[in-house]
MDTraj code that builds the backbone (N, CA, C; nanometers):
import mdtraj as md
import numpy as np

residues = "UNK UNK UNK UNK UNK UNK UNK UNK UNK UNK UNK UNK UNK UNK UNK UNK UNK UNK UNK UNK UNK UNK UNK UNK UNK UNK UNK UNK UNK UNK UNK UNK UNK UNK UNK UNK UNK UNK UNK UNK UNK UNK UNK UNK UNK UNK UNK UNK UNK UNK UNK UNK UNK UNK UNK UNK UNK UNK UNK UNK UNK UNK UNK UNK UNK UNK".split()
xyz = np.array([
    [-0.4865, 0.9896, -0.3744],
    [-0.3780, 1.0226, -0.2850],
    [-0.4078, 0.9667, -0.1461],
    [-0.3210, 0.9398, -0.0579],
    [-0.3298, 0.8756, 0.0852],
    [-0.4149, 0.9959, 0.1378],
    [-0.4903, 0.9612, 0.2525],
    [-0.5913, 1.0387, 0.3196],
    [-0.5211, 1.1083, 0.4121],
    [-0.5880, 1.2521, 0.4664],
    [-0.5127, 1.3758, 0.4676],
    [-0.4525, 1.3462, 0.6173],
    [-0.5471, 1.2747, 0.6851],
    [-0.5125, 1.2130, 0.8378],
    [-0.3064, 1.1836, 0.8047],
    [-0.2713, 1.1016, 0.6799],
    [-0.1405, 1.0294, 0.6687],
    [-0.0767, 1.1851, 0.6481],
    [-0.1426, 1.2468, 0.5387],
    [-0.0667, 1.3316, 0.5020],
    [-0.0704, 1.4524, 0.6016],
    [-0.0979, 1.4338, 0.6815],
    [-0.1173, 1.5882, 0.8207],
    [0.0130, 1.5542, 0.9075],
    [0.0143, 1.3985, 0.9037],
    [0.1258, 1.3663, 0.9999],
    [0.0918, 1.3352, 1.1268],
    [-0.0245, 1.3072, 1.1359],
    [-0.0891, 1.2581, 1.2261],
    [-0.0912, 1.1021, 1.2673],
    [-0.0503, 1.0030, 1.1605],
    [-0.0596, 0.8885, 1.1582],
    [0.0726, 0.8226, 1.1000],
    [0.1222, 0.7536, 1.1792],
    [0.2582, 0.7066, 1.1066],
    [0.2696, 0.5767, 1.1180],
    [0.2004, 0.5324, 0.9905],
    [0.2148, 0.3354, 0.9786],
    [0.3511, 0.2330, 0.9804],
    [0.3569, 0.1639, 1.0261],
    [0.4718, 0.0808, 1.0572],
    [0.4828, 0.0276, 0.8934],
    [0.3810, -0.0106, 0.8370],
    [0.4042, -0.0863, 0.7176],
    [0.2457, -0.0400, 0.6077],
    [0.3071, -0.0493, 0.4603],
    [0.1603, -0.0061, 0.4073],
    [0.1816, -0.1234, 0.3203],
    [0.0334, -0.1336, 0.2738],
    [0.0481, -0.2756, 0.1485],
    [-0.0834, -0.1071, 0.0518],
    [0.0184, -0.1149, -0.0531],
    [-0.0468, -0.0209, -0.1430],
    [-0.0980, -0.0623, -0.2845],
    [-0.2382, -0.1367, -0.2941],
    [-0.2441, -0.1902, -0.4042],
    [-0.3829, -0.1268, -0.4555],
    [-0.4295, 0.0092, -0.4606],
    [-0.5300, 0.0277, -0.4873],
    [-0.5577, 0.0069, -0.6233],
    [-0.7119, -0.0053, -0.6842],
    [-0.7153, -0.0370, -0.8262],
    [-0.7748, 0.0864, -0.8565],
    [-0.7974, 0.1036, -1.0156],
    [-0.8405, 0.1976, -1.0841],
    [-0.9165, 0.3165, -1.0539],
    [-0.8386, 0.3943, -0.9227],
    [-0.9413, 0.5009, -0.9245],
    [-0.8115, 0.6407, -1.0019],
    [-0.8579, 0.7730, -0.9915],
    [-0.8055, 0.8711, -1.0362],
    [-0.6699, 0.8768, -0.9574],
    [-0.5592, 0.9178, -1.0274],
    [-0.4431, 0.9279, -0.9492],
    [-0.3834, 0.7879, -0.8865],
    [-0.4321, 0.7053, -0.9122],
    [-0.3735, 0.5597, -0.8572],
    [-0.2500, 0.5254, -0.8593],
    [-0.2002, 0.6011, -0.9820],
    [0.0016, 0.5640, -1.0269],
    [0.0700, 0.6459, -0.8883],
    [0.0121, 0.7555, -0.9313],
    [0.1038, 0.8991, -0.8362],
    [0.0645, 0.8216, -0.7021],
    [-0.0523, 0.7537, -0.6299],
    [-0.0927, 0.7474, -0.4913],
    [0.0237, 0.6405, -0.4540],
    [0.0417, 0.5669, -0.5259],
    [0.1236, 0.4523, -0.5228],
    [0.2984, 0.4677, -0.5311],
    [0.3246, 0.5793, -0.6264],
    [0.4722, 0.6676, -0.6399],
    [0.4744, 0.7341, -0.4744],
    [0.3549, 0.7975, -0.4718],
    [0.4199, 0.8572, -0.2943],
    [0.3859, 0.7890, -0.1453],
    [0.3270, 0.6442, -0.1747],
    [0.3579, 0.5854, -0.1007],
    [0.5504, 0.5242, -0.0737],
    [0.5976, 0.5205, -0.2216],
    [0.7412, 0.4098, -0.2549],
    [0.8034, 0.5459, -0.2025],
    [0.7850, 0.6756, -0.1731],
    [0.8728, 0.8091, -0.1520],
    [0.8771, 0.8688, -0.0119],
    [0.7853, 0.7855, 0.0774],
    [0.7656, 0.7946, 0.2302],
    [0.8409, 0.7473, 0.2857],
    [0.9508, 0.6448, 0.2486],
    [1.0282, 0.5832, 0.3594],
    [0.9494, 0.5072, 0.4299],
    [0.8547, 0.4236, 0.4452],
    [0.7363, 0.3723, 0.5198],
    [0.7848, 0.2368, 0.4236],
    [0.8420, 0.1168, 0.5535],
    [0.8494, 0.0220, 0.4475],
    [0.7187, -0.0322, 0.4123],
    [0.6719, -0.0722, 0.2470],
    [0.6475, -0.1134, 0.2137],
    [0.6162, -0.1907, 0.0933],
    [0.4656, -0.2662, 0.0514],
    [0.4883, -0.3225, -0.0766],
    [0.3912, -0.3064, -0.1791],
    [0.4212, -0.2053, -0.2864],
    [0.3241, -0.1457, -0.3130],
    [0.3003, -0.2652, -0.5366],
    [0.2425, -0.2476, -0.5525],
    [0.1648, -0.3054, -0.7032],
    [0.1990, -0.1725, -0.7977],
    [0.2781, -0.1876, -0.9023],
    [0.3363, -0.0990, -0.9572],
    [0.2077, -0.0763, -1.0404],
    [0.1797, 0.0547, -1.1282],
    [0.0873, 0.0553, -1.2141],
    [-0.0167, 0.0742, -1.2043],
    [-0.1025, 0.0134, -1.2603],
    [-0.2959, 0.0474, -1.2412],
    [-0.3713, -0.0839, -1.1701],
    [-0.2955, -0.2345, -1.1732],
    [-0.3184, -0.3254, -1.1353],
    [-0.3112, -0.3228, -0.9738],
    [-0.4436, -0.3839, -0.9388],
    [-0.4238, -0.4098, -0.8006],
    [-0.5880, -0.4684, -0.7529],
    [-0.5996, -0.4061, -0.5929],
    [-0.7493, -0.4344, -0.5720],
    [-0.7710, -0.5368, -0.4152],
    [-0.8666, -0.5748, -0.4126],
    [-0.8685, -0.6438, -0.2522],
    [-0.8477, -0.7670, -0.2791],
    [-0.8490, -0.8061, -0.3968],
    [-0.7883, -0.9790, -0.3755],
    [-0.6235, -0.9525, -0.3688],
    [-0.5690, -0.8594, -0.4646],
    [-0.3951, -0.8295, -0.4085],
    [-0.3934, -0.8336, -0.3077],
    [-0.4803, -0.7223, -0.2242],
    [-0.4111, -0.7323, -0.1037],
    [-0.4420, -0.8716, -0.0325],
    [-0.5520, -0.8930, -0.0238],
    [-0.5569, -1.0457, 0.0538],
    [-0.4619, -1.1320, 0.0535],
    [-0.4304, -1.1367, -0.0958],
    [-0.3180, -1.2478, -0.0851],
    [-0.2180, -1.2139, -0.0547],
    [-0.1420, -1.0406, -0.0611],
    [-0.0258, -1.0421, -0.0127],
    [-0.0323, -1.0423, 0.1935],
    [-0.1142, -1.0082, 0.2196],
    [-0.1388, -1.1050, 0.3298],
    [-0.1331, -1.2207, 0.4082],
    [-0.2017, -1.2996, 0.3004],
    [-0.1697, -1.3982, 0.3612],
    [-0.0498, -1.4863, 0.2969],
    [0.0370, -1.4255, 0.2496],
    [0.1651, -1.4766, 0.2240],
    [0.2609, -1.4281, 0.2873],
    [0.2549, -1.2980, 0.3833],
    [0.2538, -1.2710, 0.5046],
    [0.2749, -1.3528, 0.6140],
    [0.1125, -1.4085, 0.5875],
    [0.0878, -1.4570, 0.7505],
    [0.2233, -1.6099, 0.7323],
    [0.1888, -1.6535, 0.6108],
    [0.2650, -1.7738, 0.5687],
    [0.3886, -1.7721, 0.5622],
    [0.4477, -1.6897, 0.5493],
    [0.5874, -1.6706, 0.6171],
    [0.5968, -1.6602, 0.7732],
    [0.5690, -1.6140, 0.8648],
    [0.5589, -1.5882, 0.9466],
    [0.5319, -1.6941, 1.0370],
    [0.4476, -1.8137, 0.9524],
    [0.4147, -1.9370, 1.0588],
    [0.5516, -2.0709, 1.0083],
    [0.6722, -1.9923, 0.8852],
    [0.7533, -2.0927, 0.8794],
    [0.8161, -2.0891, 0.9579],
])
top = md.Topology()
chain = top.add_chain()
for i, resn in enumerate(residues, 1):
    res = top.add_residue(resn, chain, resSeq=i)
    for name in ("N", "CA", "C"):
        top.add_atom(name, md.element.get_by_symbol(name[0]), res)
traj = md.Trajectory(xyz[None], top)
């Protein structure tokens, strides 16, 4: 689940990239990220990890320099 800091309401992100991989609860962490209203782009399922995010990054940045 997102860390309690997000969930206290203490922290309110402009944008999340939600691609965690295989830990416990990963589907649901990822369902209540898509249920926050917080735009973002989350990896449906169990698939994900730090090369997802890297690359959705820098396809990011690569838009951004068209």
């Amino acid at each position: 689940m997102p860390s309690g800091i997000w969930m206290a309401g203490d922290f309110s992100p402009a944008f999340v990239i939600g691609v965690p991989v295989g830990f416990v609860n990963v589907v649901q962490s990822k369902e209540l990220i898509m249920s926050t209203g917080v735009p973002h782009i989350v990896a449906r399922g169990r698939k994900g990890g730090s090369n997802v995010a890297a690359a959705i990054v820098n396809a990011l940045l690569y838009m951004l320099t068209r």
